[in-house]
N, C-alpha and C positions, 0 to 999 in steps of 0.2 A: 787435489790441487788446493794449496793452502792461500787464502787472500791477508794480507799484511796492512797494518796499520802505521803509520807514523803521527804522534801526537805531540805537537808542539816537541818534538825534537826523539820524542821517546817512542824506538820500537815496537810491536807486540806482535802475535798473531792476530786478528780480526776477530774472534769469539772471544780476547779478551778487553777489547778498547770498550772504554766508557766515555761519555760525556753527562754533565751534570746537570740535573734536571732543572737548574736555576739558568740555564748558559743562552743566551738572547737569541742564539739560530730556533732551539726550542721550544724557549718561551713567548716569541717575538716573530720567530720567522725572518729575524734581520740578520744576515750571509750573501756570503759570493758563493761560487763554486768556479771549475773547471772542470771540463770531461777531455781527457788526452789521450795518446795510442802511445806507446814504445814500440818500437819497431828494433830488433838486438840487441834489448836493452836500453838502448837510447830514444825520450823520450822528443817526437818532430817539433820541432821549434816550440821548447818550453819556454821560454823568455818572452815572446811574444802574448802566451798564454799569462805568465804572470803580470808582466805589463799589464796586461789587460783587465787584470783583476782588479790591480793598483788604481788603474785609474778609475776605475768603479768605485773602489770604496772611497778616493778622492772625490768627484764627481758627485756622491752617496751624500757625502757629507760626515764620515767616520772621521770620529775625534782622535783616533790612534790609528795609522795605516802600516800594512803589512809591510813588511822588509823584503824584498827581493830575494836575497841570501837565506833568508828561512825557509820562505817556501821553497827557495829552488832544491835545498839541503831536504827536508822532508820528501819532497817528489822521488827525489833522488835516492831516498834512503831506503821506499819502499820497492820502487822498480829493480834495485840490487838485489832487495831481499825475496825477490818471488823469482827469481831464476828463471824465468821466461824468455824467450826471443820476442813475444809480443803480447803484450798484456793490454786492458783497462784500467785505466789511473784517474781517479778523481781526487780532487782536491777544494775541502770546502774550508773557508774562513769563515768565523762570526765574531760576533766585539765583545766575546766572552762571557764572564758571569755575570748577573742580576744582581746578585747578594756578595760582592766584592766588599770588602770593608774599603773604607773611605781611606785609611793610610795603606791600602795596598798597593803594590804599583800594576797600574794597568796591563792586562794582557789579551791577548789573540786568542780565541783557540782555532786551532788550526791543524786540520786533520786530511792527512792523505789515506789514500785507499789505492794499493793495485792488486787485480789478480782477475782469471776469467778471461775467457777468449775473447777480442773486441771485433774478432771478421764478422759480417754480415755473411747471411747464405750466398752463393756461387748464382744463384738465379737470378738474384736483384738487379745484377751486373749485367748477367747473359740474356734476360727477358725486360730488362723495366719495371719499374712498379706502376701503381695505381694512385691519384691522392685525391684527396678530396678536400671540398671549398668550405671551408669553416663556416658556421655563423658568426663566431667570434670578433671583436675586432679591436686595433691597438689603434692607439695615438700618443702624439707627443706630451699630451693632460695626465700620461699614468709615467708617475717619477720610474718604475721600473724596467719601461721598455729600451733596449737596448744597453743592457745589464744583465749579464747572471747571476741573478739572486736566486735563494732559495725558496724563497714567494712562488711555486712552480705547479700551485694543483691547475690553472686556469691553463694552461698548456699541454699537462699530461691531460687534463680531460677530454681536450679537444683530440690528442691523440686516441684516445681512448676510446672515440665516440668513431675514430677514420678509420681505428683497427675490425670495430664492432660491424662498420661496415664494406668489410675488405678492403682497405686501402691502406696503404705503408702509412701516410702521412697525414698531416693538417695543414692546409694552407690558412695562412693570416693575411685581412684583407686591413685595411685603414677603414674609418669612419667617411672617408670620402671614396672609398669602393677603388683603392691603390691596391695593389700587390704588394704583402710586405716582405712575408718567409713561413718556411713551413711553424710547425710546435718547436722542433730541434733541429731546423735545417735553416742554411740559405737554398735562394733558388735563382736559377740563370734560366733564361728563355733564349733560343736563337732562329735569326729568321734571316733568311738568302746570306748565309755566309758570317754575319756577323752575331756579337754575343749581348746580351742586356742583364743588365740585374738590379733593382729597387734599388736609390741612393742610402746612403746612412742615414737620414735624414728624411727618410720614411715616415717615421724613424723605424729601423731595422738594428739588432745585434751586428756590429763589426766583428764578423766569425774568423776565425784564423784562417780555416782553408778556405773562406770567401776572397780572402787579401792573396792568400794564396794562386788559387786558380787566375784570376786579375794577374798578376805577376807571369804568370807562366803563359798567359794569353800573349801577352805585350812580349815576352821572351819570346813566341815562334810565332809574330806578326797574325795574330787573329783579330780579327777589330775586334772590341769590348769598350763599355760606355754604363756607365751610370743612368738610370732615365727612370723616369715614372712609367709605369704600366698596367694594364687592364685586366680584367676578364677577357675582356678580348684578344691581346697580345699572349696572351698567357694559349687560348683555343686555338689562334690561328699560327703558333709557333711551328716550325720546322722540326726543332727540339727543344726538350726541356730537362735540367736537372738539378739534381741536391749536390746540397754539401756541407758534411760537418767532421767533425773528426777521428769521429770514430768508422763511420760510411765510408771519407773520401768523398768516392763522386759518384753517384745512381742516378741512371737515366730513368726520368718519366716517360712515360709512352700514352697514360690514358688520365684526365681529368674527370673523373667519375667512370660514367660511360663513355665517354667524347675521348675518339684515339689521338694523338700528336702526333703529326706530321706520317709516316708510314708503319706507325704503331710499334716499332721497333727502336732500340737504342742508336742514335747516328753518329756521325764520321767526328764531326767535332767532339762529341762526348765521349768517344774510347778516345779520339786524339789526346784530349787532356787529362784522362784517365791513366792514360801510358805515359806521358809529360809527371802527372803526379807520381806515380812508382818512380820513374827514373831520379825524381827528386830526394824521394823520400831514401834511395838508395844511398846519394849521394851525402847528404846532413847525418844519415842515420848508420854509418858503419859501425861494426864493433864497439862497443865500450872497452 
């Protein structure tokens, strides 16, 4: 299975894209990213994904901002070219070269990726996972939080440290001990019927299937609410789960050791699990 590159407009196979050792995501660490699914070909609400870039690197403070129509043309160029029903697609922007001569005209580099299976295992779904309570923690004082930058070791490490000790995920808490979101996930809690989830303003990543599942809540009348939340809220939930894009949506069942609610995935969480397929059926037919 071959993985495909699109760079600033130009095809390749993936063993042959390059980037330049002078290029600011590199040198600098200064990039967005995306991580998206195609679902037969079509990739779920790419528009929102790029939006959401945009306005990061607006937001950021980038002197030249992406184009909408390029990235969407790149995303688009490689998910054709990998012939899959369902792939992994990322897409990373950076504000280009270092060593640009001064009359050159400014550019992006801007490089998509698809190819690789993006299902998680069949058990994640069917058993729940584990996650664990970070020591880490975010605030509104770090310009990066609630952005996908590619500034990203402080994330994977914490993952890294949840894996080390059996757990899918990392939870991130605030400096005043809030519930924010996992390393790569959102997180919903639900207790007697209704749903919760950390405001943007956590601050937290605005994730697309976080805006999503919201939407699809309010769609089959499930209360859902924005609110600050605890350690506590978090142990004493009925259910709990993730969500990102490549996941969808995986029920928690255990905080560490500490089971949630009957240590099993619940009604509300395949409800909206089955609401997200049926969705993702509907936006996602044939190309």
């Amino acid at each position: 299975m071959r993985d495909w590159v699109s760079m600033n407009g130009r095809l390749m196979p993936g063993d042959q894209a390059q980037v330049s050792v002078f290029d600011s995501g590199f040198m600098q660490g200064i990039g967005l990213f995306e991580t998206l699914r195609s679902y037969n070909g079509v990739v779920f609400r790419l528009d929102h994904h790029l939006n959401r870039l945009i306005r990061s690197a607006r937001l950021l403070g980038w002197s030249l901002l992406p184009v909408l129509d390029d990235l969407r043309d790149n995303v688009r160029q490689v998910v054709s070219a990998c012939e899959q029903e369902a792939t992994r697609v990322r897409l990373t922007v950076t504000t280009g070269s270092l060593r640009a001569a001064a009359s050159d005209e400014p550019e992006l580099t801007i490089v998509a990726t698809a190819g690789g299976d993006p299902a998680y295992p069949a058990e994640c779904y069917q058993k729940g996972v584990t996650v664990w309570a970070s020591p880490y923690r975010q605030g509104a004082g770090d310009p990066t939080v609630g952005h996908k930058t590619t500034s990203y070791f402080a994330r994977l490490a914490s993952l890294r440290e949840a894996h080390a000790r059996g757990a899918f995920e990392a939870l991130w808490f605030t400096h005043q001990n809030l519930l924010a979101e996992g390393a790569i996930t959102s997180i919903f809690v639900a207790r007697n019927g209704r749903i919760f989830t950390p405001p943007l303003d956590t601050p937290v990543l605005p994730g697309i299937t976080r805006a999503t599942v919201i939407e699809m809540a309010d769609r089959v009348r499930i209360p859902i609410e924005e609110a600050a939340l605890t350690i506590d809220d978090l142990l004493d939930a009925d259910e709990v789960f993730l969500t990102n894009s490549l996941m969808e949506i995986v029920p928690v069942v255990r905080v560490e050791r500490q089971p949630i609610g009957t240590e099993k995935p619940g009604d509300l969480t395949r409800a909206l699990y089955e609401q997200y397929g049926e969705l993702v059926e509907q936006e996602c037919a044939y190309a």
